[in-house]
KOLGULUM-897251 format. One record per residue (C-alpha): x, y, z. Coordinates in steps of 0.2 Angstrom, whole numbers. Layout:
! KOLGULUM-897251
NODE      u      v      w
NODE      X      Y      Z
...
END
This chain:
! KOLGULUM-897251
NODE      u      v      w
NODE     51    153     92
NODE     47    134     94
NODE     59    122     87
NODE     52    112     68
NODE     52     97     79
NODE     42    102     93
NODE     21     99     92
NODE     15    112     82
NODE     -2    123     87
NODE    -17    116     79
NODE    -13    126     64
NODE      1    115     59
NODE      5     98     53
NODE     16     87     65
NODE     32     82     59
NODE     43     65     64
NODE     61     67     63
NODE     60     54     46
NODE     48     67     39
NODE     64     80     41
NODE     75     72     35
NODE     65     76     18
NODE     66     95     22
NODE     78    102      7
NODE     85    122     17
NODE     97    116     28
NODE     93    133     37
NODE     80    131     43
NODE     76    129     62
NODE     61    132     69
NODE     42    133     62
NODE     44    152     58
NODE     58    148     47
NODE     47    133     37
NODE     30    144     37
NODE     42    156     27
NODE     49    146     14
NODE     34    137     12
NODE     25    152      9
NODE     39    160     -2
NODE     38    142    -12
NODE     18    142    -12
NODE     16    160    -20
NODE     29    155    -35
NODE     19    138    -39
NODE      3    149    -40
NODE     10    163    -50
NODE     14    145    -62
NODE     -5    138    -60
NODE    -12    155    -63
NODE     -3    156    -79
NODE    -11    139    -85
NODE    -26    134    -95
NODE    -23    118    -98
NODE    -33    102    -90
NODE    -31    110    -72
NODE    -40     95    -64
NODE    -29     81    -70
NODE    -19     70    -58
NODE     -4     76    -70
NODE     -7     96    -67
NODE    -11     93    -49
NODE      4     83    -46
NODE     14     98    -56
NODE      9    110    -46
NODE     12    102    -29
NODE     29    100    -33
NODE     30    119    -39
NODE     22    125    -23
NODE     32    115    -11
NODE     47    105    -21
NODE     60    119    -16
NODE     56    114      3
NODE     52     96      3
NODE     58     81     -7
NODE     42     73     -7
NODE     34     86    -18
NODE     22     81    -31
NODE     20     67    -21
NODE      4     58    -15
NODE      5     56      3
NODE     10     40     10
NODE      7     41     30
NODE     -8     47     39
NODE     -9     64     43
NODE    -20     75     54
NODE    -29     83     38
NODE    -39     78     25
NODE    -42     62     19
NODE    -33     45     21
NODE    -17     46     12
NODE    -21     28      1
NODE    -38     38     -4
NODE    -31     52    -11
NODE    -29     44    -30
NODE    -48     38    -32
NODE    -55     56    -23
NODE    -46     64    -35
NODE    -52     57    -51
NODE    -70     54    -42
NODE    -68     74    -34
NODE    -62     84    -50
NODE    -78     81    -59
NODE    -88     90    -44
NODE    -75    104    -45
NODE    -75    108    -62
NODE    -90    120    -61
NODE    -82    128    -48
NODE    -67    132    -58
NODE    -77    134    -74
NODE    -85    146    -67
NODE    -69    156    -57
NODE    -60    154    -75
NODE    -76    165    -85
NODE    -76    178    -71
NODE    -55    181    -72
NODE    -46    172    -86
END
């Protein structure tokens, strides 16, 4: 097991010991124990967006689900970022890609939404 504040594998997203302080389980310890309740967080905020019909592209919804998926683990959930991290896009970009983005994803989930809703 490694310890939450060791350097992850490529797989995983560094964490400074001001980013733990945001960590909500005081029982966690090492990266198994995060993977977990992350991943026991993220299945209940997708069972919540599965069950939604509404405006599923809007900054709003977006933000909702975020803090479903991951706001029993971390305070900053349904949060935009506000450092850099070793994934995706700048963190100061994320507002504008989102509006800009959810226009080119809407086919996409048009299209997802008339095989399975």
């Amino acid at each position: 097991m490694s310890d939450v504040f060791e350097q992850p594998d490529d797989a995983a997203t560094p964490l400074t010991p001001e980013e733990m302080r945001d960590l909500i389980p005081a029982h966690i310890a090492d990266r198994r124990d995060l993977n977990e309740a992350e991943q026991e967080n993220i299945t209940r905020g997708q069972e919540w967006a599965l069950g939604r019909r509404r405006d599923t592209l809007s900054e709003k919804f977006i933000k909702e689900m975020h803090r479903r998926m991951l706001g029993e683990v971390w305070r900053w959930a349904g949060d935009f970022r506000r450092s850099e991290r070793n994934l995706g896009i700048p963190f100061y970009e994320i507002p504008a890609a989102l509006r800009r983005d959810r226009f080119l994803l809407m086919p996409v989930v048009w299209i997802r939404c008339y095989r399975s809703c």
